[in-house]
C-alpha positions as CSV (number, residue, x, y, z in Angstrom):
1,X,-23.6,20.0,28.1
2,X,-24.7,16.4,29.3
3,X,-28.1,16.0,30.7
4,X,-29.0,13.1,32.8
5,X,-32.5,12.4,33.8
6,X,-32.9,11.0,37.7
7,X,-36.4,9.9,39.2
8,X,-38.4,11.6,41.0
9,X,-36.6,10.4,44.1
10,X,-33.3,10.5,42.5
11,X,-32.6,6.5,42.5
12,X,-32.1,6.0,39.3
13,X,-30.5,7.3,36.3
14,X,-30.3,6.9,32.6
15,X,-27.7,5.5,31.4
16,X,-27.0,5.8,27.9
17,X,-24.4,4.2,25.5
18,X,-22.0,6.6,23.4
19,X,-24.0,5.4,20.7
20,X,-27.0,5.6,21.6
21,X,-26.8,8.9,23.2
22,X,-25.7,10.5,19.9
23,X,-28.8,9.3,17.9
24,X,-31.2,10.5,21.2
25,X,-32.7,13.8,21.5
26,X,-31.0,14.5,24.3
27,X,-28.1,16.2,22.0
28,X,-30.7,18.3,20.2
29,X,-32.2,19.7,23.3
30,X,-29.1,20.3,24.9
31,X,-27.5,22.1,22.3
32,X,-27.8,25.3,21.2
33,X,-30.8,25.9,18.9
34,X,-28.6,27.3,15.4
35,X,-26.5,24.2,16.3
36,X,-29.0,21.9,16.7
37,X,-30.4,23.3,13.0
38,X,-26.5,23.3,11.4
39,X,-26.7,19.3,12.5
40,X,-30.2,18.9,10.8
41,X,-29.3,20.9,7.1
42,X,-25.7,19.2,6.7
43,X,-25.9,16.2,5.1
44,X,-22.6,14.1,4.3
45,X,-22.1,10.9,3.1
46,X,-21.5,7.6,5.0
47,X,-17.7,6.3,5.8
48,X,-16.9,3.5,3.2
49,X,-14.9,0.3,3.6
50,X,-11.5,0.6,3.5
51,X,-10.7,-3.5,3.1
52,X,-13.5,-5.9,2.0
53,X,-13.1,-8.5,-0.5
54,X,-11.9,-7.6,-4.2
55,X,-11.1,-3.9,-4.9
56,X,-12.0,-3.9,-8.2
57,X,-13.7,-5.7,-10.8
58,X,-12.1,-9.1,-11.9
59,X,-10.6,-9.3,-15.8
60,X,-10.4,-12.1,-17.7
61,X,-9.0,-15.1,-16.3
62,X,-5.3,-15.0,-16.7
63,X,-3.2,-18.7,-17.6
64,X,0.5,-18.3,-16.6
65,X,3.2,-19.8,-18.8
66,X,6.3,-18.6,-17.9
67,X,7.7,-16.2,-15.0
68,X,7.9,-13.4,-17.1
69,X,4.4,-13.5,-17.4
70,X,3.9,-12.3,-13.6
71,X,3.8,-8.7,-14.1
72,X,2.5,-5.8,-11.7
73,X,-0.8,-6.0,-13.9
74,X,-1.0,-9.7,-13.2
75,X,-0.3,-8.9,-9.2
76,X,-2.8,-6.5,-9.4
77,X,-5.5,-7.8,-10.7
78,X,-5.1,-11.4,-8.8
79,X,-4.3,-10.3,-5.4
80,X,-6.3,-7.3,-5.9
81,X,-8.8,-7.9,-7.8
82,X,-9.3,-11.6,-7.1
83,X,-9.3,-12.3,-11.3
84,X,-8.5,-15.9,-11.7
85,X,-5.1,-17.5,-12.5
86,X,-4.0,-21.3,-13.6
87,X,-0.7,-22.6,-14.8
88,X,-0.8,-23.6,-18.6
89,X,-0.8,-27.3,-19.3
90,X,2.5,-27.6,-21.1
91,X,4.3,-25.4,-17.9
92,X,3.3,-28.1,-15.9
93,X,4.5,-30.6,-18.1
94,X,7.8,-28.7,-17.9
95,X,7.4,-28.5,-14.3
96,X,7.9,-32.5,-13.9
97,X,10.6,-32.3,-16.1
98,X,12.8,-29.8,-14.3
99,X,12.1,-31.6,-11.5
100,X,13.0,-35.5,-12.7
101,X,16.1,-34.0,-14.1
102,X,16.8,-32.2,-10.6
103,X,16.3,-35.9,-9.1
104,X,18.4,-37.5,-11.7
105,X,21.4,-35.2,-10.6
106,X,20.8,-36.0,-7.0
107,X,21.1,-39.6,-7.3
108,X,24.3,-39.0,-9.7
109,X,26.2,-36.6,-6.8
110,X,25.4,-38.2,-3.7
111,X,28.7,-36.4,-2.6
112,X,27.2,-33.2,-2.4
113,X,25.4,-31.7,0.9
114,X,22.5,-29.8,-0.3
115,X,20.4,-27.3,1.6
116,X,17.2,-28.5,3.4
117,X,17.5,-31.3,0.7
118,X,19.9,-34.3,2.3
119,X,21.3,-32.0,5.0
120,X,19.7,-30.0,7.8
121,X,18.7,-26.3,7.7
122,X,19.8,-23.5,9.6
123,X,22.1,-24.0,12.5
124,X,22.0,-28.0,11.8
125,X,23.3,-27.4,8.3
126,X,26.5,-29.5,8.3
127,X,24.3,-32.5,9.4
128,X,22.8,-35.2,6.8
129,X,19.1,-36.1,7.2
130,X,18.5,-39.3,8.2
131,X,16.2,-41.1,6.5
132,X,13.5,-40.5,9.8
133,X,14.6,-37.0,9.4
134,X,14.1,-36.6,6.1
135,X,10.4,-38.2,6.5
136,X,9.7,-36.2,9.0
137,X,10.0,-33.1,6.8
138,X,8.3,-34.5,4.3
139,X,5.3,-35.2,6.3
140,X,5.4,-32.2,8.7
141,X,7.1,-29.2,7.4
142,X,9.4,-27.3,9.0
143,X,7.0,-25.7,11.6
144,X,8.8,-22.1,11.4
145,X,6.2,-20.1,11.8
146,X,6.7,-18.2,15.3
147,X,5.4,-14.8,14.5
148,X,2.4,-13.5,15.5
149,X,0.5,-9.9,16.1
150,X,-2.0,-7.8,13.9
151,X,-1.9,-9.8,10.3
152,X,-1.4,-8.4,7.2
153,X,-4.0,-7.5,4.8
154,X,-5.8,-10.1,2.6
155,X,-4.7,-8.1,-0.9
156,X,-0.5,-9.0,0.2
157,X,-1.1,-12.7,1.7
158,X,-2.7,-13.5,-1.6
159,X,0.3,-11.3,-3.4
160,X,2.4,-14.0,-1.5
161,X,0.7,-17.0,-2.4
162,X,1.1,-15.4,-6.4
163,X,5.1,-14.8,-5.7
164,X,5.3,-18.3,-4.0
165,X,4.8,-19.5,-7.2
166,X,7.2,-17.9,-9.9
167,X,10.3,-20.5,-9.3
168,X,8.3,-23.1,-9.5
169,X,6.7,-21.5,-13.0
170,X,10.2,-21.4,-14.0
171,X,11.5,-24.9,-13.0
172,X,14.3,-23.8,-10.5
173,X,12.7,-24.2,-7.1
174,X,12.5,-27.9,-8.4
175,X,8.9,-29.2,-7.5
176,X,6.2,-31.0,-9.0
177,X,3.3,-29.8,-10.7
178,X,1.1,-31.4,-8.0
179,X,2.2,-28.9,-5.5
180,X,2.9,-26.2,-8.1
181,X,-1.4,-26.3,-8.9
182,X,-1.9,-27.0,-5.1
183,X,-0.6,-23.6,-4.0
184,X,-2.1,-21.7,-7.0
185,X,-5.2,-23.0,-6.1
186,X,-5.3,-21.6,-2.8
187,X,-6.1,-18.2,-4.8
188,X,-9.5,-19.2,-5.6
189,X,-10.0,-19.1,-1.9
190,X,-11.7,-15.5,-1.0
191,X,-10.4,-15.2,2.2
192,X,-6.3,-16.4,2.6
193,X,-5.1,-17.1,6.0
194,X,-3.7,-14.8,8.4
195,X,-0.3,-13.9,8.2
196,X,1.6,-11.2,11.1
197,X,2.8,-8.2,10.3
198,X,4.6,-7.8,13.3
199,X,7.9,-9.9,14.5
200,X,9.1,-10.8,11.3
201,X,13.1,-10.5,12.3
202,X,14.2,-13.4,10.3
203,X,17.1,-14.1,7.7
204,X,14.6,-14.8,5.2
205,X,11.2,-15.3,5.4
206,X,10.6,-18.9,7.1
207,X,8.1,-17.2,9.9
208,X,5.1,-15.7,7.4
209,X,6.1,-18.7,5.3
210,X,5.8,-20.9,7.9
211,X,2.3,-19.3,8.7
212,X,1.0,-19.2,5.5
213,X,1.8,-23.0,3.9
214,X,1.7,-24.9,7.4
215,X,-1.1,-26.3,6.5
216,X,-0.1,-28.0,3.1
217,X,2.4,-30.7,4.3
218,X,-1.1,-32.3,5.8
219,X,-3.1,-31.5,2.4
220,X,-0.5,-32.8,-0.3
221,X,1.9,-35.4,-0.3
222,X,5.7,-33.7,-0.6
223,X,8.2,-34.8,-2.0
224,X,12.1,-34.3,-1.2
225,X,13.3,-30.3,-1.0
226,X,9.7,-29.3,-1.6
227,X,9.2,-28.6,2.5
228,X,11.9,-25.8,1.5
229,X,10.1,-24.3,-1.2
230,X,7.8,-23.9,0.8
231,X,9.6,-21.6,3.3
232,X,12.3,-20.0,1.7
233,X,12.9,-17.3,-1.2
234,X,11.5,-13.7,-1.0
235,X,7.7,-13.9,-2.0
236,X,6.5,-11.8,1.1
237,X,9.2,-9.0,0.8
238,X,8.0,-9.1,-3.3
239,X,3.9,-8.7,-2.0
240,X,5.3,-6.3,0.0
241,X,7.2,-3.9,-2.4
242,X,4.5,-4.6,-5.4
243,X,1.5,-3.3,-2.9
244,X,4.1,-0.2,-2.1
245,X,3.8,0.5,-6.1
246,X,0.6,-0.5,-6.6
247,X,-1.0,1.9,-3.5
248,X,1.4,4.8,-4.3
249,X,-0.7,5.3,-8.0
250,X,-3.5,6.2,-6.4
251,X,-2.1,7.9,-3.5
252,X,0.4,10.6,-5.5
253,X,-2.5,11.1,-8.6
254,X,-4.6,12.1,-4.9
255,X,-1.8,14.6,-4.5
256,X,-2.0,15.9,-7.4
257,X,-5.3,16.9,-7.3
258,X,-5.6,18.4,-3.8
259,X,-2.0,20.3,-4.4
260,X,-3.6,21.7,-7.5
261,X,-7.2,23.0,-5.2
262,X,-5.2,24.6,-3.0
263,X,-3.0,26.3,-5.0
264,X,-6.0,27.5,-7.3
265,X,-8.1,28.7,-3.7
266,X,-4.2,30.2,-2.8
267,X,-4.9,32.5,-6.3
268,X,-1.5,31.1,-7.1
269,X,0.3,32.9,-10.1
270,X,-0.3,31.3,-13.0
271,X,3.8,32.0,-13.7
272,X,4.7,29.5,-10.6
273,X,3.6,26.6,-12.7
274,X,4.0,27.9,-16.5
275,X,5.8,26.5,-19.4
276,X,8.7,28.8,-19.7
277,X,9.6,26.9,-17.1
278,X,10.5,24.1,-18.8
279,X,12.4,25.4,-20.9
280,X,14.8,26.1,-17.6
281,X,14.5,22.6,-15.8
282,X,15.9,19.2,-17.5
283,X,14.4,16.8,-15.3
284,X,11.5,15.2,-17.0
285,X,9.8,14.4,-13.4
286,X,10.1,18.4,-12.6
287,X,8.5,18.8,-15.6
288,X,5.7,16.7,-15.1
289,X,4.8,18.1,-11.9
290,X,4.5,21.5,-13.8
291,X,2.5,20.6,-16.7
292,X,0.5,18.5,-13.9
293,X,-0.8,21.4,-12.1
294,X,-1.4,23.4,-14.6
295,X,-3.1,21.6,-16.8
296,X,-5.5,21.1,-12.9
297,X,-5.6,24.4,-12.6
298,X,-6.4,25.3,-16.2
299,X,-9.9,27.3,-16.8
300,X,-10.2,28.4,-13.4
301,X,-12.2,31.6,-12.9
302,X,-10.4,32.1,-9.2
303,X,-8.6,35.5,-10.2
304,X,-4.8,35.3,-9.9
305,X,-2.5,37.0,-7.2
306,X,0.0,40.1,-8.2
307,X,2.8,39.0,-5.9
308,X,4.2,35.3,-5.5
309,X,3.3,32.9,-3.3
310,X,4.5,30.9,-0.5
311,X,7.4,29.3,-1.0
312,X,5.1,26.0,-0.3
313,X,3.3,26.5,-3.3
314,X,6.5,27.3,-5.6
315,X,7.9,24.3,-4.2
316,X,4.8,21.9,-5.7
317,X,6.0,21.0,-8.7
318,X,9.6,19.7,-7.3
319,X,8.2,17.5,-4.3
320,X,5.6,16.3,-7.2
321,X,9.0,15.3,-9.6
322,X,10.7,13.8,-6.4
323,X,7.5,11.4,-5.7
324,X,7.2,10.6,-9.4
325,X,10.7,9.4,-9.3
326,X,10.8,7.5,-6.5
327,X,7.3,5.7,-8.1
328,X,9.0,5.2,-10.8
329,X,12.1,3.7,-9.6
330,X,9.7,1.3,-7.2
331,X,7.8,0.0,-10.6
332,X,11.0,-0.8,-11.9
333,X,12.2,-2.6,-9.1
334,X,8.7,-4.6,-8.7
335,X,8.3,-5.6,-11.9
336,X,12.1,-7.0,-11.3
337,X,11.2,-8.9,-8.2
338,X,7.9,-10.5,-9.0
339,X,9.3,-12.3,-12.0
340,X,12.7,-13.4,-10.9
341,X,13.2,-16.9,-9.7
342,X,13.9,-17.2,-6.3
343,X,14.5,-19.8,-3.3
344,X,17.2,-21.7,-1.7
345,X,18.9,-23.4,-3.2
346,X,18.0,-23.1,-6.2
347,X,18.0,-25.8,-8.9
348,X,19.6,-24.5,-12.3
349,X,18.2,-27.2,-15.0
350,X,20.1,-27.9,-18.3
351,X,18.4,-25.8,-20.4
352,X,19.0,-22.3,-18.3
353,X,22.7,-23.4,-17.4
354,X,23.5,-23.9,-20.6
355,X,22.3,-19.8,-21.7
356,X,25.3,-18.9,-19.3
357,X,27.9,-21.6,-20.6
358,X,27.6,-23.7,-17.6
359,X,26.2,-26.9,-16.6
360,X,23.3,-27.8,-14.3
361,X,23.7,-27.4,-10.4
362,X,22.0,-26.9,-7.1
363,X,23.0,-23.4,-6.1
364,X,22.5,-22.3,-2.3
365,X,22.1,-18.2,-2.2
366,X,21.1,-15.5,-0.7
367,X,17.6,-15.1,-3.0
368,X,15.5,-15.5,0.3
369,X,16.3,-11.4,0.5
370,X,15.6,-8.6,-1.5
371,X,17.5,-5.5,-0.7
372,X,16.5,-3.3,-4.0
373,X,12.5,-4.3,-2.7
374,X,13.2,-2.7,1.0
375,X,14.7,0.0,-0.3
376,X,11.7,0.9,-3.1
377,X,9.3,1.0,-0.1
378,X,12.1,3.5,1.3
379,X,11.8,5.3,-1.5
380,X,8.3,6.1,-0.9
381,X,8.2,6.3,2.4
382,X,10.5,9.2,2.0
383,X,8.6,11.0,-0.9
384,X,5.2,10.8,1.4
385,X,6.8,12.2,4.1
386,X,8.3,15.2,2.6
387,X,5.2,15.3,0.8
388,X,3.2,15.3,4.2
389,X,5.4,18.2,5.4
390,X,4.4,19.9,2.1
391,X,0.6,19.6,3.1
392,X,1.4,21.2,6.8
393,X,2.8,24.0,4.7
394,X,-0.4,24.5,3.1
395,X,-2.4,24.2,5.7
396,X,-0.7,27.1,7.5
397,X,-0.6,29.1,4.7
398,X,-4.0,28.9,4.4
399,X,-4.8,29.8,8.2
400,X,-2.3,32.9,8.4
401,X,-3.5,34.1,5.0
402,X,-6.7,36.6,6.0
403,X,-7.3,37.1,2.1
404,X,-7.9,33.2,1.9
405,X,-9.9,32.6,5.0
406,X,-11.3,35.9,5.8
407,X,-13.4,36.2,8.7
408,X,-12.2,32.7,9.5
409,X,-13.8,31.2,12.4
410,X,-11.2,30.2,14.7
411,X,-13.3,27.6,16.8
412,X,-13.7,25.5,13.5
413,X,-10.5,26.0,11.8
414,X,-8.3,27.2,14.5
415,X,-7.1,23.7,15.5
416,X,-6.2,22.0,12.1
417,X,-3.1,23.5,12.1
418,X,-2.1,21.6,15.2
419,X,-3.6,18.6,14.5
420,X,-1.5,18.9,11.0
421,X,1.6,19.6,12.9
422,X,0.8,16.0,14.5
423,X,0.6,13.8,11.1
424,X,3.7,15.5,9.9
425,X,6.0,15.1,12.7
426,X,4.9,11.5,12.8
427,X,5.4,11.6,8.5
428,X,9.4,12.6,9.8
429,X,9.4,10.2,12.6
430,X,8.6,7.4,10.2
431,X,10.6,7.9,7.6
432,X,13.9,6.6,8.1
433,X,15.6,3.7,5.9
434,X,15.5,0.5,6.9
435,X,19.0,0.1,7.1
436,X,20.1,-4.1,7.9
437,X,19.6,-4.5,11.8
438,X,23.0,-6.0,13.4
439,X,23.3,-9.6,12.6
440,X,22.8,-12.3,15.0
441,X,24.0,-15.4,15.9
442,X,24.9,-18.6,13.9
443,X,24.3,-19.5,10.5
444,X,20.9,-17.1,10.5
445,X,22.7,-14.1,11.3
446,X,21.4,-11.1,9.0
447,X,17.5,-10.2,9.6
448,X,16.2,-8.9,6.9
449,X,13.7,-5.5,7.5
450,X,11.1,-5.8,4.7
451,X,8.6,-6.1,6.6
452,X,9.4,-3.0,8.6
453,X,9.9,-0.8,5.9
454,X,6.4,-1.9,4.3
455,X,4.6,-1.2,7.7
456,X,6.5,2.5,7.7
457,X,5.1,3.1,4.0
458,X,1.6,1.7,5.2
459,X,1.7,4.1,8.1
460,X,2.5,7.0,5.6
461,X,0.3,6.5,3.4
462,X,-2.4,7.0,5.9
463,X,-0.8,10.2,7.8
464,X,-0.3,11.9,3.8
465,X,-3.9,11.4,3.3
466,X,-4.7,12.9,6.1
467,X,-3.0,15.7,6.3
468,X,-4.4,16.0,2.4
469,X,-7.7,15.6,4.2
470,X,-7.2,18.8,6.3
471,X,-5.9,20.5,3.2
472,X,-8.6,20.0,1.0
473,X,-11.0,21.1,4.1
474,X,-10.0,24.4,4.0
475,X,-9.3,24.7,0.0
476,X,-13.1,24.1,-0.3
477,X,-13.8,26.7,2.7
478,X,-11.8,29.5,1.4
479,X,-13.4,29.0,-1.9
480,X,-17.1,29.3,0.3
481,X,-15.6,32.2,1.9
482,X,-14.9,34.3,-0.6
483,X,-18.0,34.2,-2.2
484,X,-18.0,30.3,-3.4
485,X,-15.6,30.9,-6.4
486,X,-15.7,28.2,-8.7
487,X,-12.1,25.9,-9.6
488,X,-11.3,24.6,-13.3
489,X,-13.1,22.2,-14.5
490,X,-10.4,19.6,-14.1
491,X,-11.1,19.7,-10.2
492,X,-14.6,20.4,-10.2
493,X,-15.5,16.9,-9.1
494,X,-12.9,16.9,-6.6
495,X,-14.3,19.8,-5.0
496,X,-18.0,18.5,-5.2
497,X,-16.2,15.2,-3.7
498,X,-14.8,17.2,-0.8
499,X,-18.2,18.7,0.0
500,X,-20.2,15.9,-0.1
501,X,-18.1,14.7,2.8
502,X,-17.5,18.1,4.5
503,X,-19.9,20.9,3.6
504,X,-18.8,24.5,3.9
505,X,-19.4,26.2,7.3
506,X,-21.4,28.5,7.5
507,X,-22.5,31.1,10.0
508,X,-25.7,28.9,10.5
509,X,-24.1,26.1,10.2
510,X,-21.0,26.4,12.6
511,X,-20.8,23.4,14.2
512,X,-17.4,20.6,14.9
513,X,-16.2,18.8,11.9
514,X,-13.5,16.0,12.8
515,X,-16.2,13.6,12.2
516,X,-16.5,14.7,8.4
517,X,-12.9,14.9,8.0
518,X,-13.1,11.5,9.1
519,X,-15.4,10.2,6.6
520,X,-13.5,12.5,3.6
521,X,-10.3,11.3,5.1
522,X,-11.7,7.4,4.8
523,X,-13.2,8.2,1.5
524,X,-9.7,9.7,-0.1
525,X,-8.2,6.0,1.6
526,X,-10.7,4.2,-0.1
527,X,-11.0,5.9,-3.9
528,X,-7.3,6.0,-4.0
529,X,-7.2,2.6,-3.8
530,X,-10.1,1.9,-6.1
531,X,-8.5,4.3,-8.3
532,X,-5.3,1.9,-7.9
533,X,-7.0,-1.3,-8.4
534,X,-8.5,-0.3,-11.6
535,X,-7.8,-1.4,-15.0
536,X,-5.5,2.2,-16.8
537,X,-8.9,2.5,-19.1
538,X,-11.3,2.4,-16.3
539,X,-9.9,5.1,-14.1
540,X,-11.6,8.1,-14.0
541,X,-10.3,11.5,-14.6
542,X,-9.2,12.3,-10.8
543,X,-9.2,10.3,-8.2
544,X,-12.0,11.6,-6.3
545,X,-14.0,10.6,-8.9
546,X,-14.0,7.1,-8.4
547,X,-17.4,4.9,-7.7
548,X,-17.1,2.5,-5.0
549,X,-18.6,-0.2,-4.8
């Protein structure tokens, strides 16, 4: 109920913001008085900040000295973390060797047409540069960057930046050490520059590319092919799938946690999850998933159910296996990416060629692309989704089970189930592979969809939590219900974590709670990334337990 206030001749009205009418006393006196007092005993902790600056602490400044060394630790804790990274001395002294030897075979095969380097680019490739041409580039860039839209986060543009710089680490993208320390330096900035996330159709990656380094032709004197290293290779699709990883091992240990809460307030059999078990199933990610929960579950004084359960809560410990595997496969495939030398074309010195039983050469490729990064980002996607449907499951077994919610208050509760049903048809409208788009025309012909696939995973990420928000809601009100039962110690914290956020309702305390879901579902966003930034030794026992900072 609304009130407005009028004068006494009716000529004027109050007029309050949204705001400001929430914080006025006009809600208390126009609400019912047991209402009024549920608003007044329930306290629950302040949103936190999703993106703001480093995630986690800093380590010890890390020197790189050969590509291997980039590592999804390294990514982490530079992109994430802001730690600081140089170049060793002696790789940039093998930096400007690569590089004079990359010269030396230009000027002895002036025969060949190479890539952005004494030819044009793109659909101007059979044409040499003139010398104007050629200056121009050297002086302007390319000036690809057409994109534009919502930018990414910080975290990825600096992940870029750290990519950018592997091949010329290794020697093959073939420029100097002045521009090689130029471009790592620009991750001592705090704040990187804005790249889109939207638009990116491209071959390769010369729009973000073109976004992110326009500025350095005009900062740092280039020399020749180094306007293409600038543009081409695959450091944004490589952020991309290393912040996919990164995100998801926070985001499945989350899982975990709340899968195992409601199964315990679901008096789950302890047989569902037990260790004959694994004396049946061979795959060692199955098998995690069951030691997982129950060693969750383990100590709990909730008193078990005669009679099986749902086959959502049977099902657990095989959608848990399915989303191990597909994080395991996408570490695999990011520690690949980060630390292979990329760009195009490539320059091949003496020293590599000769590993293979070949000679040095300038090799134009296709490195500007990673397909095995898309499809590790598809991966997930996929696993969140079906693990998104999983959390619908609970959420209705929950609300059609009178022994878990009894005397369940339909006004508060009633509508999660459709609000559920929402985040999971969008988890299965999102998550369908990023299969090649049709190619277009000229030399540029096949786009490349990394970028789309990391928005979908981005996307999912958020609709898993929260449907694991809505889950957890009524995990920790079943518990209340029926009598506050405790969990096992293992989710203890998880629970008080939950409730801090959104406190049980009770019948003097009945009263809406989207906006607590909405600070617990911002708080799960936040620790689980916290719990992903941090250093293996510094993360806490469950995610939930995380400090922010």
């Amino acid at each position: 109920r609304l009130v407005l206030n009028f004068s006494s001749k009716g000529e004027k009205m109050t007029v309050f913001s949204r705001r400001k009418f929430l914080k006025s006393s006009i809600v208390a006196s126009s609400l019912p008085l047991a209402a009024s007092k549920a608003m007044a005993e329930v306290k629950v902790q302040d949103s936190p900040a999703i993106e703001a600056g480093p995630i986690g602490k800093p380590s010890a400044p890390i020197v790189i000295k050969t590509r291997r060394d980039f590592t999804p630790d390294v990514y982490r804790c530079v992109c994430w973390n802001h730690t600081p990274m140089t170049i060793a001395p002696e790789t940039l002294t093998a930096i400007d060797a690569s590089r004079a030897e990359f010269l030396q075979f230009l000027k002895a095969h002036p025969e060949l047409n190479i890539y952005g380097v004494n030819i044009h680019s793109g659909d101007w490739a059979k044409k040499r540069l003139s010398k104007d041409e050629l200056n121009s580039y050297l002086r302007q860039g390319l000036n690809t960057g057409v994109s534009f839209g919502d930018p990414l986060p910080d975290r990825i543009v600096r992940g870029i930046v750290m990519a950018r710089l592997v091949g010329m680490v290794s020697g093959n993208s073939a420029s100097s050490s002045g521009l090689t320390k130029h471009i790592c330096k620009m991750l001592d900035n705090p704040v990187q520059p804005k790249v889109p996330r939207e638009g990116q159709g491209g071959a390769g990656e010369v729009c973000p590319l073109g976004i992110l380094f326009d500025n350095i032709p005009r900062e740092i004197e280039l020399g020749v092919k180094e306007p293409m290293t600038l543009i081409n290779g695959h450091p944004t699709a490589t952020s991309l799938c290393l912040d996919g990883y990164l995100r998801s091992v926070g985001t499945i240990k989350l899982c975990e946690e709340i899968f195992a809460l409601a199964a315990d307030g679901l008096q789950a059999p302890d047989e569902h999850f037990s260790a004959q078990l694994e004396a049946c199933w061979d795959d060692p990610d199955e098998i995690r998933g069951l030691q997982t929960l129950r060693g969750l579950i383990k100590g709990s004084p909730t008193p078990r159910r005669n009679k099986q359960s749902k086959v959502v809560v049977r099902d657990l410990p095989l959608m848990l296996g399915a989303a191990y595997k597909a994080q395991r496969n996408a570490k695999a495939i990011a520690e690949k990416v980060l630390c292979s030398a990329h760009d195009n074309p490539l320059w091949v010195p003496t020293d590599q060629a000769s590993k293979v039983g070949v000679g040095p050469f300038v090799c134009s490729n296709g490195s500007y692309h990673t397909q095995i990064g898309i499809v590790a980002n598809d991966e997930l996607s996929r696993a969140y989704a079906d693990l998104t449907v999983m959390g619908l499951g609970l959420v209705q077994a929950y609300y059609s089970d009178p022994e878990a919610m009894p005397d369940q208050e339909n006004n508060v509760f009633g509508d999660i189930p459709m609000n559920a049903a929402d985040w999971a048809d969008e988890a299965r409208t999102l998550a369908v592979p990023s299969i090649m788009p049709p190619p277009q025309y000229g030399q540029n012909d096949m786009p490349s969809p990394y970028m789309r696939a990391w928005n979908k995973v981005d996307r999912l990420e958020r609709v898993l939590i929260g449907i694991l928000t809505q889950v957890a809601t009524m995990a920790s009100q079943s518990i209340y219900m029926r009598g506050d039962l405790k969990t096992s110690p293992a989710l203890t914290p998880t629970l008080q974590a939950i409730r801090a956020c959104t406190p049980p309702v009770t019948p003097h305390t009945r009263r809406t709670i989207g906006h607590e879901m909405d600070i617990l579902f911002r708080t799960m966003l936040a620790k689980s990334r916290a719990y992903s930034a941090a250093d293996p030794e510094d993360r806490s026992a469950t995610v939930m337990e995380m400090k922010l900072s």
